[in-house]
Each structure stands twice: as structure tokens, then as C-alpha cells.
N, C-alpha and C positions, 0 to 999 in steps of 0.2 A: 779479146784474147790476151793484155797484156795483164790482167790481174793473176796471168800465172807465173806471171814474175815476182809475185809475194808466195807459191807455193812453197820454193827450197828454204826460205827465212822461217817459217812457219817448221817444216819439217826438220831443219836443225834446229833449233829453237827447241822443240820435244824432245831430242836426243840430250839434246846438252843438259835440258834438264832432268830427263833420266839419268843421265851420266853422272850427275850434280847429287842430286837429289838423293837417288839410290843406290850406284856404286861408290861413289867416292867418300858419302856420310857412314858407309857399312862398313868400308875396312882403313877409311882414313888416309890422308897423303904424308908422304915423308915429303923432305926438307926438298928436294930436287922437284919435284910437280907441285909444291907450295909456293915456289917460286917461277916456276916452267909456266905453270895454268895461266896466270894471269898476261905474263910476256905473250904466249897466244895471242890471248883476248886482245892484246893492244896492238899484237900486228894485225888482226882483223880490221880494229876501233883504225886504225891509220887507213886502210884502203877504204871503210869508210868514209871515213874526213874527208881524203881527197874527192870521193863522189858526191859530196856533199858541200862544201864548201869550194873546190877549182869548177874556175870556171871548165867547160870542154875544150879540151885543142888535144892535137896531135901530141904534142911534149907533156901535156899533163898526164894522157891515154898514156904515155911511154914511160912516167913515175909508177901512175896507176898496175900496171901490169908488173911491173919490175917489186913495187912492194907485195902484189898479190902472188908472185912467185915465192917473193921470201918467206911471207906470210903461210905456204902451203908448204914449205920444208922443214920453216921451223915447228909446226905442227908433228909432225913426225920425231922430232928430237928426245920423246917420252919413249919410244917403244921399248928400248931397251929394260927400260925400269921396268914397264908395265908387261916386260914377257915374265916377270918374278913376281908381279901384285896382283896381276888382274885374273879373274874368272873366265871362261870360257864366251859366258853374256856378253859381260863389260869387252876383251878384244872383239865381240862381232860388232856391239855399239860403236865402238870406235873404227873401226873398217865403213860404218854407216858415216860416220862424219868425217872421215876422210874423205869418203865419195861425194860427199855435202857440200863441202868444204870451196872447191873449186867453182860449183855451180851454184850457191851463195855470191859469188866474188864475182863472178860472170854474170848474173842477174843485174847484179850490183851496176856492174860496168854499163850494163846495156840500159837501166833506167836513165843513168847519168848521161850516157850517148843519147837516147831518146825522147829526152824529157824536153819538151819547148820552154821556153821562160813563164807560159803561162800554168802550165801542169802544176799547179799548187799539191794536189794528192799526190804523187810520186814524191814530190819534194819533202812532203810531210811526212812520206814510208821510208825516204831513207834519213828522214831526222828521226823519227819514231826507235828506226834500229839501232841509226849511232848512239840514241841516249840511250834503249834500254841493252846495249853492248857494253857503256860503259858504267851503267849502273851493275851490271853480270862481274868486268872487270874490275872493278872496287868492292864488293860481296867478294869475289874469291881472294883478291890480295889482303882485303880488312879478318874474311873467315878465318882462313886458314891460316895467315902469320900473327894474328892479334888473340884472335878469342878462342880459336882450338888449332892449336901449335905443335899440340903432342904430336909426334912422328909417328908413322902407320908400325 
């Protein structure tokens, strides 16, 4: 049963890349989510790290949650922009990965809590995520500030 703990990574993972791929290549980001998107991606990439590389203890579990809090607010910090960009699609999309968003971060936690020292698979799905999190994270910050920069 615990291979349903790669469902939510899998399911935002599709969003994102609809989100990526199709809304945000269609009408293009201005200068505030050129630089928002990626700040995301990196508080994500950080609640990763920690599940990933701390060992478990209670103090690390009280970083962990305290970034995955920030992590889920700062998320939210686009709306404003995006009640004047977005399509009717793209704000349901993104209400999908709001709802994602927590229970990603929560999967996350519970592999790290559950994994024995010997779980080499778990250890490899939350290395597999960090890197392609932060391969996601370097593609948006290199896209969008370097190679197409024009404002939406």
C-alpha cells in the first residue's frame, strides 16, 4: 500500500506540466511570476532536502513542517496577478495544485518518517524528485529570465 505514496508526486507533476507547458507558454509570464515561479519551486526543493538528506528526529520533523508551511503560503502569493492573466482552465489548474500541493509535502514527510535505513526505493523516489524538482526549478528560472523574458 505504500506505493500510493508516489500517486500525489505523479498527479502534480501532470498539473505542473500542464500548467508549464500549456498555460503559461500560451500567454507568457510577466516579470512577477518570472521570478515568483521559481522561488516556489525552491521552497518545495528545500522541504525536499530536508526529507532527503536530515537524518529523522523530532527537530528536524519541526524544520520540516515549519518550511512546508511556508512553502504552501508562498505558493498562493501569485493570485493576485493571476486573477488578471489567467483563463478560467489555468485558475481551476491551479486550485488542483493548491490542493496537491500539501499532500505532496505530506507524502513527502511520511516516506522520510517511514523509510528504514534499508528502503533504498523510497530513498531513490525522494532523490529521483529532488532532482527532477530541481531540474523543473532551473528550466523555469533559466526559461523564463534568460531565453524568453518578454513580459506577458
Amino acid at each position: 500500500m505504500h506505493w500510493l505514496l508516489a500517486l500525489p508526486f505523479l498527479l502534480q507533476g501532470a498539473a505542473m506540466a500542464a500548467d508549464e507547458f500549456w498555460f503559461h507558454r500560451r500567454r507568457g509570464l510577466g516579470r512577477w511570476e518570472r521570478i515568483g515561479h521559481p522561488v516556489d519551486t525552491l521552497t518545495a526543493l528545500i522541504c525536499y532536502g530536508i526529507a532527503l538528506f536530515a537524518p529523522y528526529s523530532l527537530t528536524a520533523l519541526a524544520w520540516y513542517a515549519g518550511c512546508a508551511v511556508f512553502s504552501m503560503l508562498c505558493v498562493t502569493k501569485d493570485e493576485f496577478v493571476h486573477a488578471r492573466a489567467c483563463s478560467a482552465g489555468e485558475h481551476w489548474l491551479h486550485a488542483v495544485l493548491f490542493l496537491l500541493h500539501p499532500v505532496t509535502l505530506a507524502a513527502a514527510a511520511l516516506i522520510w518518517m517511514d523509510c528504514p535505513p534499508g528502503a533504498a526505493a523510497w530513498k531513490w523516489f525522494l532523490a529521483g524528485t529532488f532532482g527532477v524538482v530541481a531540474a523543473f526549478g532551473l528550466y523555469q528560472l533559466l526559461y523564463w529570465n534568460a531565453w524568453r523574458s518578454r513580459p506577458a
